[in-house]
C-alpha positions in Angstrom: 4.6 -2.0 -21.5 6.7 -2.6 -18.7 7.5 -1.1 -15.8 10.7 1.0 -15.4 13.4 -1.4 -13.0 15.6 0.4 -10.5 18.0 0.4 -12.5 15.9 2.6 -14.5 14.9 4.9 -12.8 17.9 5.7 -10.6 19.5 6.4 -14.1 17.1 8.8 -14.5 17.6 11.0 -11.7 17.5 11.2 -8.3 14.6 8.7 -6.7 12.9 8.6 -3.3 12.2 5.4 -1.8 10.3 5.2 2.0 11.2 2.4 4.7 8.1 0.5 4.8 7.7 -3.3 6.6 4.7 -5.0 6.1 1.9 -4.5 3.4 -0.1 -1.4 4.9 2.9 0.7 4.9 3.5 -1.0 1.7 0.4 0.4 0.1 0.4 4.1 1.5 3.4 4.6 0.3 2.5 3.8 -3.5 -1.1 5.6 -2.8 1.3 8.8 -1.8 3.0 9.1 -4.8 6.4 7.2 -4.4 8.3 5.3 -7.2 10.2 3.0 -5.2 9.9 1.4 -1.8 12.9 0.4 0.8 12.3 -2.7 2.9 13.9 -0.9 5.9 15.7 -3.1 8.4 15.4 -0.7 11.2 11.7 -1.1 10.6 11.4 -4.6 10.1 13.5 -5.4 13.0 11.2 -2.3 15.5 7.8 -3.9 14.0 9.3 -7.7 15.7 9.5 -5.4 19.0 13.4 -5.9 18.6 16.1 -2.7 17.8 18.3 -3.4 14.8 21.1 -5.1 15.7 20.9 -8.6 13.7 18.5 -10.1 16.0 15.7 -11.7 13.2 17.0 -14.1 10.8 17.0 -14.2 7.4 13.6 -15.9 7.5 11.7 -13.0 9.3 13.3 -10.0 6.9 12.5 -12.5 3.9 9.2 -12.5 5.0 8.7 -9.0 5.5 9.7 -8.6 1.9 7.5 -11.0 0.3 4.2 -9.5 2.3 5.7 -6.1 1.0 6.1 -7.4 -2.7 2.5 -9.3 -2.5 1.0 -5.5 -1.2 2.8 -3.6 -3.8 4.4 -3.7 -7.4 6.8 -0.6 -7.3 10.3 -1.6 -7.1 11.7 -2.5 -3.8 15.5 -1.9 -2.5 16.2 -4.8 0.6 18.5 -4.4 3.7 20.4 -7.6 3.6 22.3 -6.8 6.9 25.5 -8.8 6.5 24.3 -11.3 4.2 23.8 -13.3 7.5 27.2 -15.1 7.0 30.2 -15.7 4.8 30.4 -15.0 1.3 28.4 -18.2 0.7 25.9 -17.7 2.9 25.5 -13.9 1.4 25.3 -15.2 -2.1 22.1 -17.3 -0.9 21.2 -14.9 0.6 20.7 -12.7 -2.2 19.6 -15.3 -4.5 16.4 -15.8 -2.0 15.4 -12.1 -2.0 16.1 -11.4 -6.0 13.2 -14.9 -6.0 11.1 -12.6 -3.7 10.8 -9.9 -6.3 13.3 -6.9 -5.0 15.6 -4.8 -7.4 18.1 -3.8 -5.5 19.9 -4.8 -2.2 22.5 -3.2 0.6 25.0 -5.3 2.2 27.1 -4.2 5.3 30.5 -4.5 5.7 29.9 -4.5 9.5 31.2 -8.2 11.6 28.3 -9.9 12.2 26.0 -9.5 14.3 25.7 -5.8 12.8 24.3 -2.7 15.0 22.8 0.0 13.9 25.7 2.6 13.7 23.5 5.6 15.1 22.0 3.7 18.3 25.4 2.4 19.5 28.4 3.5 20.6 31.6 4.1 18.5 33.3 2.4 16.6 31.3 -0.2 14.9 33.2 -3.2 13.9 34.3 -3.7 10.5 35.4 -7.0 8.2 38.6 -7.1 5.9 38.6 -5.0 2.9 39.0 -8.8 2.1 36.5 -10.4 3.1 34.0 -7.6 2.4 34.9 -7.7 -1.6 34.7 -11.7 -1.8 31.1 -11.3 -0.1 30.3 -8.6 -3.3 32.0 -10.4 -5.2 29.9 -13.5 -4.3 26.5 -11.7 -4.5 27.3 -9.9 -7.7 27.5 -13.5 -9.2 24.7 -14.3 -7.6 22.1 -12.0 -9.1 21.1 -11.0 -12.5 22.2 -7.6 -13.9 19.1 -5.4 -13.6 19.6 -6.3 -9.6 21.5 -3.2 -8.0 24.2 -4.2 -5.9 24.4 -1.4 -3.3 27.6 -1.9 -0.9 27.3 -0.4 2.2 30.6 0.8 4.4 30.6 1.8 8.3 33.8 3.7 7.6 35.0 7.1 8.3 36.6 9.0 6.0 39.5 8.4 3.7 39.2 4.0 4.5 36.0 4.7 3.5 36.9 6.2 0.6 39.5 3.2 -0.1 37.3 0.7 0.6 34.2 2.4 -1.4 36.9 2.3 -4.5 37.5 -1.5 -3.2 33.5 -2.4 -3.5 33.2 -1.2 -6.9 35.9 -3.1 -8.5 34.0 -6.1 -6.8 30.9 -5.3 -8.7 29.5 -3.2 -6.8 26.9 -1.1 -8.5 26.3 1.7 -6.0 27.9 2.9 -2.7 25.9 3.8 0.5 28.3 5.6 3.4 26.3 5.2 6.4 25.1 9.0 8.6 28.4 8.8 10.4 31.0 8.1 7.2 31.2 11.6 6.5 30.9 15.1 8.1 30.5 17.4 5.4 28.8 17.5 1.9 32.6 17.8 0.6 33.4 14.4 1.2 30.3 13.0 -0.1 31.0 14.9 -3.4 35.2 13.5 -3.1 33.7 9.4 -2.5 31.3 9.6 -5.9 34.2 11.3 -7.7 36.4 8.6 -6.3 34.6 5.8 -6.3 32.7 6.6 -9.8 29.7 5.4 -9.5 26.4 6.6 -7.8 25.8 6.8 -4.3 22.6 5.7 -1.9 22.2 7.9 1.2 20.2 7.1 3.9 18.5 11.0 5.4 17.3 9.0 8.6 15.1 11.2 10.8 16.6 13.5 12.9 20.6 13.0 11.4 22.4 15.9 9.2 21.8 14.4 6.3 17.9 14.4 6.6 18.6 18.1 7.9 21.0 18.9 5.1 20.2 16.7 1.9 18.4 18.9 -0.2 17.4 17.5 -3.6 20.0 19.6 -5.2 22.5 19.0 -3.0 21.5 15.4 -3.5 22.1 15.6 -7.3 25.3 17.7 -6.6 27.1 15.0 -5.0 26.1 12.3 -7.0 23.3 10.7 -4.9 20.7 8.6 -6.9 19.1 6.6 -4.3 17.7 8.7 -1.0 16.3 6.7 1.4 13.7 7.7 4.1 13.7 4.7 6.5 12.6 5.9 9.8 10.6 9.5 8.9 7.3 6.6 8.3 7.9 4.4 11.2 8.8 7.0 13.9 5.2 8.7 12.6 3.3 5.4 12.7 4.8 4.8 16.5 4.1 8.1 17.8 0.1 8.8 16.5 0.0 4.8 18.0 1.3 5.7 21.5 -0.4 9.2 21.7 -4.0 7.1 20.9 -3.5 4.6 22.9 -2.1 6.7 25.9 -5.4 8.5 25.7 -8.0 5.4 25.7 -5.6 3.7 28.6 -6.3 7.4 30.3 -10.6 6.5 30.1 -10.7 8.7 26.8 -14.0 8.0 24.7 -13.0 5.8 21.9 -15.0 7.8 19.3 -12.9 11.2 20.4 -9.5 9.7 19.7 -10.7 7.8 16.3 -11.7 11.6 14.9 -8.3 12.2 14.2 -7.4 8.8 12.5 -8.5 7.5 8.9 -11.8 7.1 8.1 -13.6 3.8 8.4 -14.9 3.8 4.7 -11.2 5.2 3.6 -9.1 2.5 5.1 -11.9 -0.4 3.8 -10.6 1.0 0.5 -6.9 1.5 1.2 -6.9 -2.3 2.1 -9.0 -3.6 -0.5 -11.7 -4.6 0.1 -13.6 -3.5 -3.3 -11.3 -5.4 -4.9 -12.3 -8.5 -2.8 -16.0 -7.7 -3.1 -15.7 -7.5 -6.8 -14.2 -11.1 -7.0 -16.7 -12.3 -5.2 -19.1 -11.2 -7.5 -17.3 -11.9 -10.6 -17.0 -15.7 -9.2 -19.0 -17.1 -6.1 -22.3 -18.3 -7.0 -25.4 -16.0 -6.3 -27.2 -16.5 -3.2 -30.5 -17.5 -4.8 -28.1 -20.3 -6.5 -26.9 -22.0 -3.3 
């Protein structure tokens, strides 16, 4: 039997899906429990050493995603930025990272290169209504059907509203209104009334909405899709900087590993059994060499 799509399960109920960015995270995250993983951009971009602001190519987020989708066969949600281009280069775009296995994709409506709304100071700049709708459009011809088409919009309030309304008659799928679109839970209820059709939210650590996006109040205002892009990286970079600020001080290397994984459970997390067993199944015995 198959496995449920994204599509599937989003029209379920409401889903959960962590920012992961290479296969380790990849791999925790399924061996925690989650259904779905996001290929965050924020952490893809932080992992090159870079902030997220457009500064890797297409190439290097491709990447990321293929090592993600080789570590890990839950369905995967892609950050496509901007589409890195016009509404040709977008469609490409999404035709490379549909090959590359994922199930659903956002696209920005930000001019390119984007910035990360919550890092930078207002306002963010936006494309046409236009231009933004022939780039969905584009993409939405691009991809097959079980492929969620997630349109993102750096707009406040009632443009974003007119512009969410916009998305979805380009094909759109779901919207996603960034941390800073809207201010209450009201008008996150008004733009899935409005827009009719299931919304993606991002609860990025240490915003309102990670603060105020209960799972109820999730459901309530038509939310399908949560996000949790940063909560894993931020946790990752600090236990990293803590351990290594405490060998760099002369700290016994033993003392700070007695807080980390266990040798014997991150040989399994990896894979090696797996490995072993191949080897096994298929290299010749050593008595045979």
């Amino acid at each position: 039997m198959n496995s449920p799509t994204l599509k599937d399960l989003t029209s379920r109920g409401l889903v959960y899906a962590p920012g992961v960015w290479d296969g380790l995270t990849a791999r925790l995250a399924e061996q925690a429990g989650f259904s779905a993983l996001c290929a965050s951009g924020f952490a893809v971009s932080a992992a090159l050493g870079l902030p997220d602001a457009e500064l890797y190519t297409m190439t290097e987020n491709l990447q990321a995603v293929r090592t993600i989708r080789e570590s890990s066969g839950l369905p995967l949600v892609a950050d496509i930025d901007t589409g890195y281009g016009n509404a040709v280069n977008a469609a490409r775009t999404a035709t490379k990272f549909v090959d590359a296995g994922v199930q659903g994709m956002f696209m920005e409506d930000q001019v390119s290169p984007k910035s990360c709304p919550l890092c930078v100071g207002d306002p963010v700049d936006l494309i046409s209504v236009d231009e933004a709708t022939g780039k969905i459009r584009a993409v939405r011809d691009s991809i097959p059907d079980h492929v969620l088409l997630i349109a993102r919009t750096d707009a406040r309030g009632d443009d974003a509203i007119r512009r969410a309304q916009a998305y979805v008659r380009a094909g759109a799928d779901m919207i996603m209104p960034v941390t800073k679109t809207f201010e209450t839970v009201e008008q996150w209820r008004r733009c899935h009334e409005e827009a009719g059709v299931p919304l993606m939210a991002t609860l990025t650590a240490s915003t309102w909405t990670e603060r105020d996006f209960t799972p109820e109040i999730l459901e309530q205002i038509g939310v399908r899709l949560a996000l949790l892009p940063t909560q894993v990286l931020m946790a990752v970079a600090g236990a990293a900087q803590t351990a290594l600020r405490r060998l760099a001080a002369g700290e016994a290397p033993a003392t700070v590993s007695a807080d980390a994984l266990a040798h014997h459970e991150f040989v399994d997390l990896i894979g090696f059994p797996d490995v072993e067993a191949m080897q096994r199944k298929y290299l010749p015995a050593e008595r045979d060499r």
